[in-house]
C-alpha positions as CSV (number, residue, x, y, z in Angstrom):
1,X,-46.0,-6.5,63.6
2,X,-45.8,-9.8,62.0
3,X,-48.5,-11.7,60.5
4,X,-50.6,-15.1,62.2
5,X,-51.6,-16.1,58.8
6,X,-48.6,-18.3,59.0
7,X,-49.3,-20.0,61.9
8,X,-53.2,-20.8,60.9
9,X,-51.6,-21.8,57.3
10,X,-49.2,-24.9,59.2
11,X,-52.3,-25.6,61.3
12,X,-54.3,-26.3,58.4
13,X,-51.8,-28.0,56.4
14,X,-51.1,-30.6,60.0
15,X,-54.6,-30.8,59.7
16,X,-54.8,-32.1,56.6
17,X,-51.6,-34.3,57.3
18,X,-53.7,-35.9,60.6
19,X,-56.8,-36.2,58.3
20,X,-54.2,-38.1,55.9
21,X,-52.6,-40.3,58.5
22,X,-56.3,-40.9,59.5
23,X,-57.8,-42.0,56.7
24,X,-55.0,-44.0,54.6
25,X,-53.3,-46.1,57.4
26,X,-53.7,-49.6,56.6
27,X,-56.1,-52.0,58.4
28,X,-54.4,-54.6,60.8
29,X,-54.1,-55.2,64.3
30,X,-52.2,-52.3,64.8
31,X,-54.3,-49.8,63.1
32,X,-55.5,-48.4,66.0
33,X,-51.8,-47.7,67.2
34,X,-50.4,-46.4,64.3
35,X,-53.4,-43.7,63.9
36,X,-52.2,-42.7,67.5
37,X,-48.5,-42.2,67.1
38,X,-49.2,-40.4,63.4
39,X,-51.5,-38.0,65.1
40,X,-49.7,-36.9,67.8
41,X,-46.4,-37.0,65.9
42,X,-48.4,-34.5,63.5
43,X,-49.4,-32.4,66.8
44,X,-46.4,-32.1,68.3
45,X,-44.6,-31.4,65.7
46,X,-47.2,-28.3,65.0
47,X,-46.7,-27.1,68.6
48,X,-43.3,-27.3,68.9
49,X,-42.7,-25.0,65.7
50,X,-45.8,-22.3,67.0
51,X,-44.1,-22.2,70.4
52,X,-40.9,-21.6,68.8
53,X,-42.0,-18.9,66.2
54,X,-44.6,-16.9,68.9
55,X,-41.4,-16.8,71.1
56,X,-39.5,-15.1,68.3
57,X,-42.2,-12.7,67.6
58,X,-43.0,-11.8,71.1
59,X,-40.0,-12.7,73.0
60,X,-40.1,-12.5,76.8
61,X,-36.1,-10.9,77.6
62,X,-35.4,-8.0,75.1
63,X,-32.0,-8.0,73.6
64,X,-29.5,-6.0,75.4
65,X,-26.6,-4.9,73.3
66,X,-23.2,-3.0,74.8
67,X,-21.3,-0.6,73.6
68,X,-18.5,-1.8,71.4
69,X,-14.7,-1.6,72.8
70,X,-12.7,1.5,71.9
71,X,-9.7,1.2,69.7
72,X,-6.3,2.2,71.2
73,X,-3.6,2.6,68.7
């Protein structure tokens, strides 16, 4: 069974990127705008790849495979 370190390692790291995006945007009318879109770029961005890598690790349809055609010769 696979590990969640990884997906508590990304969280901390978009954490760190929103804390970023909070802290060193300019000032400027904007500001409050710009904060916004960063952090929920950042948030998206983290869900989108922990949907994508839960569904590989626990996917809902298992893999059927068929049996391979017999060679006539």
């Amino acid at each position: 069974m696979a590990s969640l370190f990884p997906i508590f390692l990304v969280l901390a790291i978009t954490l760190g990127l929103m804390s970023a995006s909070f802290l060193f945007v300019r000032k400027g009318p904007n500001q409050a705008v710009i904060r916004t879109s960063l952090m929920l770029t950042f948030a998206v961005c983290y869900l989108t790849w922990m949907v994508t890598y839960l569904a590989q690790l626990h996917p809902l349809m298992v893999p059927t495979f068929s049996a391979p055609p017999a060679h006539t010769a």
